[in-house]
VODOSE-376467 format. One record per residue (C-alpha): residue in three letters; x, y, z. Coordinates in steps of 0.1 Angstrom, whole numbers, padded with zeros to 4 digits, always signed. Example, Ala and Ser with C-alpha at 12.3 -4.5 7.8 and 13.67 -1.06 7.14 Angstrom:
2
ALA+0123-0045+0078;SER+0137-0011+0071;
***
This chain:
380
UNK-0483-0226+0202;UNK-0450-0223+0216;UNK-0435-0253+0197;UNK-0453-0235+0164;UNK-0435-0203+0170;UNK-0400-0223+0175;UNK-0402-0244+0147;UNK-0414-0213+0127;UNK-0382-0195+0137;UNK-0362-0226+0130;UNK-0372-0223+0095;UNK-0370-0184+0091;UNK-0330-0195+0102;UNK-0325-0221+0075;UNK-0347-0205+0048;UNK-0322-0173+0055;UNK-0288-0195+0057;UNK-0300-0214+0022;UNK-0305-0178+0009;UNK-0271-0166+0020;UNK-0249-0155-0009;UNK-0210-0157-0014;UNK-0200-0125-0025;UNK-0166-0122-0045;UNK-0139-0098-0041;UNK-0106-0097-0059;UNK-0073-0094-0051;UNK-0043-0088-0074;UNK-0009-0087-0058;UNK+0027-0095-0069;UNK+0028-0126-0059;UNK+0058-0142-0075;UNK+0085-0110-0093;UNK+0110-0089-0079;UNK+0085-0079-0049;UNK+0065-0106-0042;UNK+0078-0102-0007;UNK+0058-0071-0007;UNK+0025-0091-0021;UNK+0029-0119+0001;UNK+0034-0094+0032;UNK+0002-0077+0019;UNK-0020-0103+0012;UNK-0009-0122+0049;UNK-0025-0086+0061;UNK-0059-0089+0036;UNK-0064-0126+0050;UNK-0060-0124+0086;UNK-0083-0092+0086;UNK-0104-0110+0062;UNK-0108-0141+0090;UNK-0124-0118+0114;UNK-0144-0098+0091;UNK-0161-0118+0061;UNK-0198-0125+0075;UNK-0222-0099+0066;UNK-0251-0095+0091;UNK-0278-0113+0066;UNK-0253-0142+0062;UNK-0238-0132+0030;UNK-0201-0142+0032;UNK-0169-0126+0011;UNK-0149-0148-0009;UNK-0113-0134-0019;UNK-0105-0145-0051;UNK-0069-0143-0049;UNK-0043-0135-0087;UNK-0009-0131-0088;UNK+0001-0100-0110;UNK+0036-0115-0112;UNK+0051-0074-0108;UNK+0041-0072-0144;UNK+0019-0048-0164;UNK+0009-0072-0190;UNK-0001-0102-0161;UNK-0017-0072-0139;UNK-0040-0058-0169;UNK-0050-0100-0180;UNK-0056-0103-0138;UNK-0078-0071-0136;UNK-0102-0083-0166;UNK-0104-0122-0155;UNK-0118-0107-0116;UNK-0134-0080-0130;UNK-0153-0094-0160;UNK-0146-0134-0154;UNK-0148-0138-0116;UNK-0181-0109-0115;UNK-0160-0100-0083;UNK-0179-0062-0068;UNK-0144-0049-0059;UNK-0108-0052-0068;UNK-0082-0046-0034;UNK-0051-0037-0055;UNK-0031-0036-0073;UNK+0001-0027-0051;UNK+0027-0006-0066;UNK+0022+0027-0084;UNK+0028+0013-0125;UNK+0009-0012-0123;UNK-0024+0009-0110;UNK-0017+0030-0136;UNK-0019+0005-0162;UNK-0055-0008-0151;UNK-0068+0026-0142;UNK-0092+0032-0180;UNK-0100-0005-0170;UNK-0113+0003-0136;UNK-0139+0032-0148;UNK-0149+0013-0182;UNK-0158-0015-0164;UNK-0171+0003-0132;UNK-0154-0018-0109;UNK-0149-0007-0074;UNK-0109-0006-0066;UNK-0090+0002-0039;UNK-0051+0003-0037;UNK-0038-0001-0004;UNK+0000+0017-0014;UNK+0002+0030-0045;UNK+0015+0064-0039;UNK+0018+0084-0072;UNK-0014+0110-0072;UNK-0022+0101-0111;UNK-0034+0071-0099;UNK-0066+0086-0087;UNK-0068+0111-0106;UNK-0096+0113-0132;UNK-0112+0082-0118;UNK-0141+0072-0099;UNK-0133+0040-0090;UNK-0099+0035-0079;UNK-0095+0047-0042;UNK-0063+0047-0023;UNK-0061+0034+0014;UNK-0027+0058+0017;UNK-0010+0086+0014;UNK+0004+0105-0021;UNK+0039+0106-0030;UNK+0032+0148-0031;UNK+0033+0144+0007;UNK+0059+0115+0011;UNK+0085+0139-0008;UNK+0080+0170+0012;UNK+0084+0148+0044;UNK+0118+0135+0032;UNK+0124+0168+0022;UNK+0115+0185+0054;UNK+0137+0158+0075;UNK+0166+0168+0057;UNK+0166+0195+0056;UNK+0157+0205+0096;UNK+0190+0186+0099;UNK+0208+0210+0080;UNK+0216+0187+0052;UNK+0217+0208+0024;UNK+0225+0192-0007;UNK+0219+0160-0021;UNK+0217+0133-0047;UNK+0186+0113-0061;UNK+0187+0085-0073;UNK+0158+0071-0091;UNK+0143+0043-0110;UNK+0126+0060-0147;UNK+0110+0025-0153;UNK+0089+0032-0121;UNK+0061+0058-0122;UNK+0067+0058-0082;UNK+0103+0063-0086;UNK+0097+0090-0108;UNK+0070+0107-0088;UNK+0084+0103-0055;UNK+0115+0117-0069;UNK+0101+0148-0084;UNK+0081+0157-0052;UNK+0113+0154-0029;UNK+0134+0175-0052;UNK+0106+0202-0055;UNK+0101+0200-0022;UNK+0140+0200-0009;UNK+0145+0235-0035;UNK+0119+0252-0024;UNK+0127+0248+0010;UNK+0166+0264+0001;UNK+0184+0226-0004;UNK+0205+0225-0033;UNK+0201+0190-0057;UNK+0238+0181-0068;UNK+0227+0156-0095;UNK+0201+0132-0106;UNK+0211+0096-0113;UNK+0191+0074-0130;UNK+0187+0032-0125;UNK+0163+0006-0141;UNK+0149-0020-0127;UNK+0168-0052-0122;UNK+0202-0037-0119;UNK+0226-0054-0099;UNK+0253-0031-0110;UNK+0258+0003-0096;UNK+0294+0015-0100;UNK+0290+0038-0120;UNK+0264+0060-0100;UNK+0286+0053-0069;UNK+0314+0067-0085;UNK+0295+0102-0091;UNK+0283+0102-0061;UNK+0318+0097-0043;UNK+0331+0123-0065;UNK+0304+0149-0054;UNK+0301+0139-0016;UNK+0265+0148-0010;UNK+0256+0153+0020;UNK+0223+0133+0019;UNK+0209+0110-0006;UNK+0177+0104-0017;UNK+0165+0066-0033;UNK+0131+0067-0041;UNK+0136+0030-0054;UNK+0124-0006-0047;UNK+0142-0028-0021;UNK+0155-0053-0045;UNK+0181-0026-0062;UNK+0183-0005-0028;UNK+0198-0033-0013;UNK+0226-0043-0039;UNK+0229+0000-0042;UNK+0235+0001-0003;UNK+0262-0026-0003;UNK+0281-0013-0032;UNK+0277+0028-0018;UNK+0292+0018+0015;UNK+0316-0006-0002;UNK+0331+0027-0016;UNK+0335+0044+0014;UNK+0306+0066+0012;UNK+0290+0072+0043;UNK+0263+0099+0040;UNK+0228+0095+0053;UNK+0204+0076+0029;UNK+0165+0078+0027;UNK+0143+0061+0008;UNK+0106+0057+0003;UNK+0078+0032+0011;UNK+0097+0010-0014;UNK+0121-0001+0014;UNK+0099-0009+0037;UNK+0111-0041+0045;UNK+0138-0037+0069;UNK+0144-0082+0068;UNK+0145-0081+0033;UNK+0170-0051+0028;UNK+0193-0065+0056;UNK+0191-0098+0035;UNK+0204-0080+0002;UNK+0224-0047+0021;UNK+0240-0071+0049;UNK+0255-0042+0073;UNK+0253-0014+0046;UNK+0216-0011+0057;UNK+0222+0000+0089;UNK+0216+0035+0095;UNK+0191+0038+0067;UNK+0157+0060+0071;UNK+0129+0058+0048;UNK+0095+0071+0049;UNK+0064+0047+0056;UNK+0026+0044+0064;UNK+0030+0029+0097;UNK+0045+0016+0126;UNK+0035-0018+0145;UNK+0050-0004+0180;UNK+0027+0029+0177;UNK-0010+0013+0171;UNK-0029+0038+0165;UNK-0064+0023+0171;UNK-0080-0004+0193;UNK-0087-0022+0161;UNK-0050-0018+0152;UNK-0033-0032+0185;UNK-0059-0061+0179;UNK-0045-0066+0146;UNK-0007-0063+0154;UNK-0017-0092+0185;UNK-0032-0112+0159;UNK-0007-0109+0130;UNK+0020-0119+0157;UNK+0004-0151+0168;UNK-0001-0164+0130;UNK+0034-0151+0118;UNK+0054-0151+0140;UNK+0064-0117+0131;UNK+0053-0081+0133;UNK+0031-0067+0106;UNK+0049-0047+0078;UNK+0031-0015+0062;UNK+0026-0036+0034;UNK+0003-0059+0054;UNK-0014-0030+0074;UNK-0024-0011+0044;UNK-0037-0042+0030;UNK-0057-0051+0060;UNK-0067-0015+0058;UNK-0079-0016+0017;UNK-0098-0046+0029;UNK-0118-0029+0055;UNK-0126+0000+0034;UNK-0144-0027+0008;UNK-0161-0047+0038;UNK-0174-0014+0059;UNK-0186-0004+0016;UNK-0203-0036+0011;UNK-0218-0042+0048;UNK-0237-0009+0039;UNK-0248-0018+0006;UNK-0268-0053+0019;UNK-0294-0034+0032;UNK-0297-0011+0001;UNK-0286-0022-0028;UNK-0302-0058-0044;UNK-0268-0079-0047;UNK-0282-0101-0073;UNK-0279-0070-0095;UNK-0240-0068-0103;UNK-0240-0032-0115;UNK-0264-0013-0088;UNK-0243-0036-0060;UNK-0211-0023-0077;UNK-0223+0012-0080;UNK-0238+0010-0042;UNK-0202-0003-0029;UNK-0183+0024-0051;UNK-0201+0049-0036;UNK-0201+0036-0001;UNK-0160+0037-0003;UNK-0153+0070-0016;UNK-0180+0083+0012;UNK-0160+0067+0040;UNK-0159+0086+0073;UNK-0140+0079+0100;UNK-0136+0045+0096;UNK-0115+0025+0122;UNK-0082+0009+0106;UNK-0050-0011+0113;UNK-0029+0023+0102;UNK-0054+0052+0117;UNK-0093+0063+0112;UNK-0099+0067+0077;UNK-0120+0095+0060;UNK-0119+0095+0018;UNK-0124+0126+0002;UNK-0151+0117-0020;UNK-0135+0138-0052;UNK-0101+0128-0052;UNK-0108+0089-0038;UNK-0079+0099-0011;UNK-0078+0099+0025;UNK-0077+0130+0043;UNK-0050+0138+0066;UNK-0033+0105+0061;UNK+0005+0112+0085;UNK+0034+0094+0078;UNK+0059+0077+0096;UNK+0100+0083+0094;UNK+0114+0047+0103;UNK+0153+0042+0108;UNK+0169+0003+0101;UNK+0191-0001+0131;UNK+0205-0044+0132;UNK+0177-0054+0108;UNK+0146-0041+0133;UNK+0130-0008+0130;UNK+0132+0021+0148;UNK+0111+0049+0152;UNK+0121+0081+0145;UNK+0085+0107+0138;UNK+0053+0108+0130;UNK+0049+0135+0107;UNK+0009+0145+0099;UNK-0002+0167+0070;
***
């Protein structure tokens, strides 16, 4: 009897391992571009966090089915279809940057695809939708916090300077300056950049002339960098902040050499503050693999990752995976009902309308020789 009831358990084990599904999930990052430093940094965050989490108690395991959106609206449209339609992937983690959500947000709802993006910070992106969720915080908030900063330290007047071919630049930008004049600061001027310019003379010049006494970049690393160099370069010495775009303190050193010293910029999170058990894990982890500490851009990917695994471990036991559409549904449902939820960056709740977190605090970080330095955690 007893040999009957072990070799009857033996079989129950293989039956359920040969019954054990792969289930897909994509994720599109800039990969190659002007900030594929960003993807790479994210998606080193989605695959160590994957490593620990990718069994699913009935032996399902997740595949990441990894495509490069080269930075590019055109590659990051052809990428969404090909996982969502090709690939039959249940959920999407990305894309990163604020234009490029945008541009696959109709294709998102029309194809009922569960998304998450882990830092795309301009609030149309969730707006409307019922299947793109963000894993951070809105650029509405961002602004005011840059905002706020300055202006408790009496700085008040400034120039922004912004990127129009960026949907984040131009949000973040917008939410600063409403922020800064309501609160009694004075904006001097608006400048405008594009992406991929290595030339800024010309703004310096106005902004020498004017002699702000803060400035505002809501723009990406690559032109901060060259903009940093060539502001100091002209003797203009007045604080600088930027955005989440800058988060990337190596990288802006790299392109800013000494001109990046000194500058602050808002972010989602900071690897010497771990906020959770998970989190300090994490950070422990990422060291030992890297050989570096983890970036906000890996966190919040780590963290968009967890949202889709926490959606999709609840769905096994309710939804029938072999059924795309009610598995999709199940998972879509599961994310934007997330409460609580232990991350790398904090204990996430969505709000089930707006496919937001609530109370998501932000982080004021300050480049001092290449390495970051805390300055505030600033909560909603």
């Amino acid at each position: 009897m007893k040999k009957k009831l072990v070799a009857l358990g033996l079989s129950v084990l293989v039956a359920s391992t040969l019954m054990a599904k792969e289930i897909k999930v994509g994720v599109l990052q800039p990969l190659t571009g002007p900030i594929a430093a960003f993807g790479q940094k994210t998606l080193d965050g989605i695959k160590l966090i994957h490593e620990k989490y990718n069994k699913l108690p009935n032996g399902d395991t997740i595949k990441l089915v990894v495509v490069d959106n080269q930075f590019d609206k055109i590659q990051t449209v052809n990428g969404y279809k090909r996982l969502a339609s090709g690939e039959n992937v249940v959920a999407i983690e990305g894309p990163l940057a604020s234009s490029m959500a945008l541009a696959i947000k109709r294709f998102a709802d029309n194809t009922k695809t569960p998304t998450v993006t882990q830092i795309a910070t301009n609030p149309r992106v969730t707006q409307g939708s019922k299947y793109i969720t963000r894993a951070c915080f809105t650029d509405d908030f961002q602004g005011k916090v840059a905002a706020v900063y300055a202006l408790k330290h009496n700085l008040k007047n400034a120039v922004v300077v912004f990127d129009m071919k960026q949907d984040y630049s131009v949000g973040l930008a917008k939410a600063f300056m409403n922020a800064y004049k309501k609160g009694g600061g004075k904006i001097l001027k608006t400048l405008f950049i594009n992406s991929g310019d290595k030339d800024f003379n010309a703004q310096v010049a106005q902004i020498k002339k004017l002699n702000p006494e803060f400035i505002y970049t809501p723009i990406y690393a690559p032109e901060e960098g060259l903009f940093l160099r060539q502001l100091r370069a002209a003797g203009v010495n007045a604080p600088v902040m930027g955005g989440d775009g800058i988060a990337d303190p190596g990288l802006l050193k790299k392109l800013a050499g000494k001109a990046a010293n000194g500058v602050m910029y808002t972010d989602h999170f900071d690897a010497a503050k771990a906020p959770t058990k998970l989190s300090a894990e994490f950070i422990k982890d990422f060291k030992a693999k890297y050989g570096r500490v983890p970036s906000a851009f890996a966190a919040t990917g780590a963290d968009g990752y967890l949202l889709i695994y926490n959606a999709i471990k609840k769905c096994n036991t309710k939804a029938n995976s072999n059924n795309l559409a009610q598995f999709k549904s199940c998972v879509n449902n599961a994310i934007r009902h997330t409460k609580n939820l232990e991350a790398v960056t904090g204990y996430l709740t969505i709000d089930p309308n707006t496919g937001n977190p609530i109370n998501k605090p932000a982080v004021i970080e300050k480049i001092v020789d290449g390495k970051t330095q805390f300055v505030e955690l600033v909560k909603p």
